[in-house]
C-alpha positions in Angstrom: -26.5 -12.4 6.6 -29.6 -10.2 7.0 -30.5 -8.8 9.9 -34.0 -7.5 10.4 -35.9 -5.1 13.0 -37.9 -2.5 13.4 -36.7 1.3 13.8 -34.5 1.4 17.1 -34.3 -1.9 17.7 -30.7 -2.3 17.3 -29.9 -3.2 14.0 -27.3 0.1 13.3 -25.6 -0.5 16.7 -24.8 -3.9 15.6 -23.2 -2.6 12.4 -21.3 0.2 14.3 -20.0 -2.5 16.6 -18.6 -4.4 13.5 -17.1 -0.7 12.0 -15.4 0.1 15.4 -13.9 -3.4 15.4 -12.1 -2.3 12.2 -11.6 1.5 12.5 -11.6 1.7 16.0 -14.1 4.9 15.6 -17.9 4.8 15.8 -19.4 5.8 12.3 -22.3 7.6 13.3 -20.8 9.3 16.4 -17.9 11.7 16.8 -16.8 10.4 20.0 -16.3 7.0 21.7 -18.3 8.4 25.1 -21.2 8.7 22.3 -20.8 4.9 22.2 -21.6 4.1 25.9 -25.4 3.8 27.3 -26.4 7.6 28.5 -28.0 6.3 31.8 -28.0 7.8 35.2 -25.4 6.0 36.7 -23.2 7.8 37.6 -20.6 5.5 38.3 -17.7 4.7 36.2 -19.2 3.5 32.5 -17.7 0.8 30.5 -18.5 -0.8 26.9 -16.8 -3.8 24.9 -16.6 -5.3 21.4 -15.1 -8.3 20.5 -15.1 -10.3 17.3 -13.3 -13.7 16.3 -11.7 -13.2 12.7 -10.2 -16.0 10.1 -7.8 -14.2 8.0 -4.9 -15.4 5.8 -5.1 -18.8 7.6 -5.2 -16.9 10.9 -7.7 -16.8 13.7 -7.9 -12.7 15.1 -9.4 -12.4 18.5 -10.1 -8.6 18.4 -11.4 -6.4 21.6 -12.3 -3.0 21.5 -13.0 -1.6 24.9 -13.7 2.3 25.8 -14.0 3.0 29.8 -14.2 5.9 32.2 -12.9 7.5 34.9 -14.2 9.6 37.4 -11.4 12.3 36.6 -13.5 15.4 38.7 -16.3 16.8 40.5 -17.9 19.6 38.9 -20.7 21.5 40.2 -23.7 22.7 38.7 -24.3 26.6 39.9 -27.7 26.7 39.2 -29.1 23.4 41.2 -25.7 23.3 43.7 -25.6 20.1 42.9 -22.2 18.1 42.3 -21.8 15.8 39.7 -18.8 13.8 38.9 -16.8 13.9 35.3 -16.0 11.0 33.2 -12.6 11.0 31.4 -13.1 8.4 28.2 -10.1 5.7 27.4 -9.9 3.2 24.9 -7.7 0.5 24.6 -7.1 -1.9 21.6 -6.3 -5.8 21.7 -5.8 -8.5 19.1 -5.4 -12.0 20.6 -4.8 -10.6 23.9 -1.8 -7.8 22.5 -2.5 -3.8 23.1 -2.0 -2.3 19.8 -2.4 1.2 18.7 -4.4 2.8 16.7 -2.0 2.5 13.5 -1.7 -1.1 14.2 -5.3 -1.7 15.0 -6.5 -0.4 12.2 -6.2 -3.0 8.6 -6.6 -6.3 10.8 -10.0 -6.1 9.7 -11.3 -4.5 6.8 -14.6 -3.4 5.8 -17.0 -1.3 3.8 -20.8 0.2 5.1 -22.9 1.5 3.2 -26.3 3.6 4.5 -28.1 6.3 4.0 -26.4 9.0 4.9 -23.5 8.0 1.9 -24.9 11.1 -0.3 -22.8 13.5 1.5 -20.1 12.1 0.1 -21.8 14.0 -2.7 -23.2 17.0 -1.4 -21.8 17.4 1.7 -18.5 19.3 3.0 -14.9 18.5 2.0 -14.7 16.8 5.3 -16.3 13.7 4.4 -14.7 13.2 1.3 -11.5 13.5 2.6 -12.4 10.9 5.8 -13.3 8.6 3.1 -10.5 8.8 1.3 -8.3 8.6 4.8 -10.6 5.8 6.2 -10.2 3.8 2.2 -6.4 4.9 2.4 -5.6 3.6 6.1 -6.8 0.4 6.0 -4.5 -0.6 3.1 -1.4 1.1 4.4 -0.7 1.7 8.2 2.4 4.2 7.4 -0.4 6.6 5.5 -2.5 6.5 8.9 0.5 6.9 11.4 1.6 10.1 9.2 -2.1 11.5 9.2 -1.8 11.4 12.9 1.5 12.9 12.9 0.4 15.5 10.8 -2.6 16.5 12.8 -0.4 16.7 15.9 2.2 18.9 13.9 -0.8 21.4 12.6 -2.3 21.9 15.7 0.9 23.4 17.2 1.3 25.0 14.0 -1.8 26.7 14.5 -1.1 27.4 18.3 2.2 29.3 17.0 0.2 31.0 14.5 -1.9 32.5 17.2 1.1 33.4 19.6 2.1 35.5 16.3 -0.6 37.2 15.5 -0.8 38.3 19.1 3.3 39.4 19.4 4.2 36.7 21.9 6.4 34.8 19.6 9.3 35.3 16.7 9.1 34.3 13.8 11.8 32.2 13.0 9.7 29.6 15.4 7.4 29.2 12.1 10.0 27.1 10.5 10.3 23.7 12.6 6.6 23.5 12.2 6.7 24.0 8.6 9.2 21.8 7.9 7.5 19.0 9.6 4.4 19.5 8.3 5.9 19.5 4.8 7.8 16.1 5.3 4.4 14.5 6.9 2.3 15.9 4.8 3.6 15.8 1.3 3.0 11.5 1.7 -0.6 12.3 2.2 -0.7 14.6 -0.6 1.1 11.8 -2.8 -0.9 8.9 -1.2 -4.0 10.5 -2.0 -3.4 11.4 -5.6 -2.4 8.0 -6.4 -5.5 6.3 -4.7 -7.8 8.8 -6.5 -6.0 8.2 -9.9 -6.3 4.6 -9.2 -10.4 4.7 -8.1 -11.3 7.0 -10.7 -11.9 4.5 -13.9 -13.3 1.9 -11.0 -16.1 4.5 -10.3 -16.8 5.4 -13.4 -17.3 2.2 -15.2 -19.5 1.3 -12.0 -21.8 4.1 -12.1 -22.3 3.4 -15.9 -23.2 -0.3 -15.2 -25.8 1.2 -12.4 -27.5 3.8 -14.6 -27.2 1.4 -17.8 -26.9 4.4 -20.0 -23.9 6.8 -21.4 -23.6 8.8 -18.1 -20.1 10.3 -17.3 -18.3 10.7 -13.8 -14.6 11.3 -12.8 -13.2 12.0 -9.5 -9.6 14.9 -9.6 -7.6 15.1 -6.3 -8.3 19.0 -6.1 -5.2 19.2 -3.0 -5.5 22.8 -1.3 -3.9 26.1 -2.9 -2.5 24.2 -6.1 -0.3 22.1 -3.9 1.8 19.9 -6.1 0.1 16.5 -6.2 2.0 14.2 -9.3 5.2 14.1 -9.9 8.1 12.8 -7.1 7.6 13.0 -3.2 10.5 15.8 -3.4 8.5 17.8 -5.3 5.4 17.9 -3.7 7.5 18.8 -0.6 9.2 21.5 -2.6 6.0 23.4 -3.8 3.9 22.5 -0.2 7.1 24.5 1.2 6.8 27.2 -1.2 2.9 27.6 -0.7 3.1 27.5 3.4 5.6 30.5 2.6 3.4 32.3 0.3 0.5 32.5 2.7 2.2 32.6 5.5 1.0 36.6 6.4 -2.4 35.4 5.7 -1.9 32.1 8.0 -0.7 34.8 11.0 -3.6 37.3 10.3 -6.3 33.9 10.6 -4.6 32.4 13.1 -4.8 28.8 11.3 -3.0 27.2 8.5 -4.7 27.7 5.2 -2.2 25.4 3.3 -2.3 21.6 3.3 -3.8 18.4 3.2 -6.2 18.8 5.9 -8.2 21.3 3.3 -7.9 19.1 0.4 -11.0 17.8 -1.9 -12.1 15.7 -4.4 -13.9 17.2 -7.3 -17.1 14.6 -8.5 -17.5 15.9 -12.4 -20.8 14.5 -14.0 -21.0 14.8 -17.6 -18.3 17.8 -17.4 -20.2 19.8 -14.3 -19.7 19.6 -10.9 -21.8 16.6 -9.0 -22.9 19.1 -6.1 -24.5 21.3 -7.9 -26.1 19.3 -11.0 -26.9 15.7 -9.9 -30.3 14.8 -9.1 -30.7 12.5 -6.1 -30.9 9.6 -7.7 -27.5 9.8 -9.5 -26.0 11.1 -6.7 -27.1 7.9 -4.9 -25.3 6.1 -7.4 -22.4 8.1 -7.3 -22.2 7.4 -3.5 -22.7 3.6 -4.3 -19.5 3.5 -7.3 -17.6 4.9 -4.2 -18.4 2.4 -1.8 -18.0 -0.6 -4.7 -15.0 1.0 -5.6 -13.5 1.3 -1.7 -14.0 -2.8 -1.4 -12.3 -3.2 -5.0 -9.6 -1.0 -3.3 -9.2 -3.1 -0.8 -9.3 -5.9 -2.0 -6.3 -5.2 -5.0 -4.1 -4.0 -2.3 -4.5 -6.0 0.8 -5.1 -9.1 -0.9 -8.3 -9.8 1.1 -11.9 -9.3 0.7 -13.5 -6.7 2.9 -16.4 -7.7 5.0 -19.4 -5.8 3.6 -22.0 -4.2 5.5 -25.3 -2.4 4.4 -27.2 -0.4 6.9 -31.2 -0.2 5.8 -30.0 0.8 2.5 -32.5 -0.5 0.3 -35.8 2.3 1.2 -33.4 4.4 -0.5 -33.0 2.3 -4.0 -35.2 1.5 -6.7 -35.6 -2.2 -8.0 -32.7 -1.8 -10.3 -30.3 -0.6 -8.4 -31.1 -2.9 -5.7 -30.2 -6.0 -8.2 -27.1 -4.3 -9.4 -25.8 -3.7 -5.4 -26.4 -7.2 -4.9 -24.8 -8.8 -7.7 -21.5 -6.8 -6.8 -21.1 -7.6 -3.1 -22.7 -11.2 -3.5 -18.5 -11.6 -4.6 -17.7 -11.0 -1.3 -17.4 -13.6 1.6 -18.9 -12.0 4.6 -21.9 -9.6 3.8 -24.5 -7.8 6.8 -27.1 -6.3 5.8 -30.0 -4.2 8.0 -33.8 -3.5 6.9 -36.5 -2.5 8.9 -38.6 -4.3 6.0 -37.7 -7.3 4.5 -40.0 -6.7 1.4 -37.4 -4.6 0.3 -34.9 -7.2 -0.2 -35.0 -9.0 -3.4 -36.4 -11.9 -3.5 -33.2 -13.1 -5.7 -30.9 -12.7 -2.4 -33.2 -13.4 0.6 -33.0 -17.7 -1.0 -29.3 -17.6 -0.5 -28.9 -15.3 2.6 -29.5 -16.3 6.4 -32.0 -14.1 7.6 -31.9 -13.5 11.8 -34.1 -10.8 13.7 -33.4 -8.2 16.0 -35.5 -6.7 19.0 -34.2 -4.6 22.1 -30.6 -5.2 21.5 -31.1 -8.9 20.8 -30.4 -11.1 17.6 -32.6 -14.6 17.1 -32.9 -16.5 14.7 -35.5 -16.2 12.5 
């Protein structure tokens, strides 16, 4: 399906809809409340997505809905005015059954692609580690369940860390925390090695077929402070342990844990240097692209299902060959959306087999 409009007309919202009824987190925001229409009312606020899915034989009816509550007044000094403050919730439903997150997520799959993928080149550890997470989670609940665990467990970590540094705690208290967040953590570590091992070959026998030459990429798990990554579950745990010891001084003196998962990477080596720093835009468009490619292969070899695809206004940003080559990889799939503010973009090779609808203000037609 291709969906075409103009700039602002609604064509990204539609995709983020589709990504928050399988992640259950906008893509392009970093909070649900970001999700709800910014008008003046100041009433309580309320948005809904809802989506009927066939899978495995099975119809999925599947609601996201984020609300809020007037949870205060707050007053502005300058104006004296009083204004009241939302408090955001979101609740999670397939065929009428609260789930939560860890359930929520994997019901549906999918992959998006758009413009802002390079980062997963040159931008912050961060985002390659949500990709890896987001890839990860979707295929296996328990990995997502433990990555909120873990989160949880380092965030009063942390909190001790800074009752230390300050005197107001012993610390003896340090060990509980560290023991959890080595028996949560060490999964993650594991998890993530052997995903990483798994996607490497995928992405690089991808980004050879785009560039049609003798280009070389790998991916390394590069986990934080030489943590133990291969090997048994027992000994990842065993050197995590060791490593949260080793720093622990320098842990109390930062007030934050330096050791972990949450400060992992992945290394992109091109041709034997590092992506960031050598790849010209254009290959680092095509690295972002093996990713993706490789995420739905993912997918797809674990769940047993094809992921639904979507492309947002991706194709200002390819050349003609690289346009054919997207196209003749996710053409495999069953359910593909794709965005473009200008259909002359699209090859002509795909628009004869694709239904073709338009969006303006908010609202799909047929075209």
């Amino acid at each position: 399906m291709l969906i075409v409009g103009h700039n602002g007309a609604g064509k990204s919202n539609l995709l983020e809809s589709l990504y928050m009824l399988a992640i259950a987190k906008p893509h392009r925001s970093r909070l649900d409340r970001e999700c709800i229409s910014w008008d003046d009312n100041e009433g309580p606020k309320f948005a809904e997505i809802t989506g009927d899915i066939k899978k495995s034989g099975r119809n999925l009816g599947v609601k996201v809905s984020i609300y809020s509550e007037i949870a205060s007044i707050t007053q502005n000094k300058s104006t004296n005015q009083y204004k009241p403050l939302q408090n955001y919730k979101k609740t999670l439903t397939v065929n009428g059954v609260n789930y939560q997150l860890s359930q929520f997520i994997g019901q549906v799959n999918v992959v998006l692609f758009d413009a802002e993928d390079m980062k997963l080149v040159y931008g912050a550890p961060s985002i390659r580690r949500k990709f890896i997470d987001i890839c990860v989670s979707q295929a296996d609940s328990n990995y997502f369940k433990l990555l909120q665990a873990y989160n949880n467990i380092l965030a009063n970590r942390n909190k001790l860390l800074k009752s230390l540094r300050h005197g107001d705690s012993k610390q003896d208290e340090i060990i509980f925390w560290d023991n959890q967040l080595v028996e949560h953590g060490s999964y993650l570590i594991h998890k993530r090695h052997e995903v990483i091992n798994f996607m490497n070959p995928l992405i690089n026998r991808i980004f050879k077929a785009i560039l049609s030459n003798q280009e070389q990429i790998g991916i390394d798990y590069s986990p934080n402070n030489k943590v133990l990554s291969y090997g048994s579950l027992e000994e990842i745990k065993s050197t995590f342990l060791s490593r949260l010891k080793e720093n622990y001084l320098q842990d109390v003196s930062q007030g934050f844990t330096t050791v972990g998962p949450h400060r992992d990477d992945i290394d992109i080596i091109m041709n034997q240097n590092k992506a960031a720093l050598f790849a010209s835009r254009g290959q680092a468009r095509s690295i972002a692209l093996s990713f993706k490619l490789a995420q739905a292969e993912y997918i797809q070899n674990v769940s047993k299902e094809k992921p639904i695809i979507l492309l947002d206004d991706v194709f200002a940003e390819l050349d003609k060959d690289r346009k054919l080559f997207v196209m003749s990889k996710i053409i495999e799939y069953e359910q593909i959306i794709v965005t473009t503010s200008d259909i002359t973009q699209v090859p002509e090779e795909f628009l004869e087999s694709i239904r073709v609808l338009e969006v303006s203000n908010g609202i799909i037609n047929s075209n």
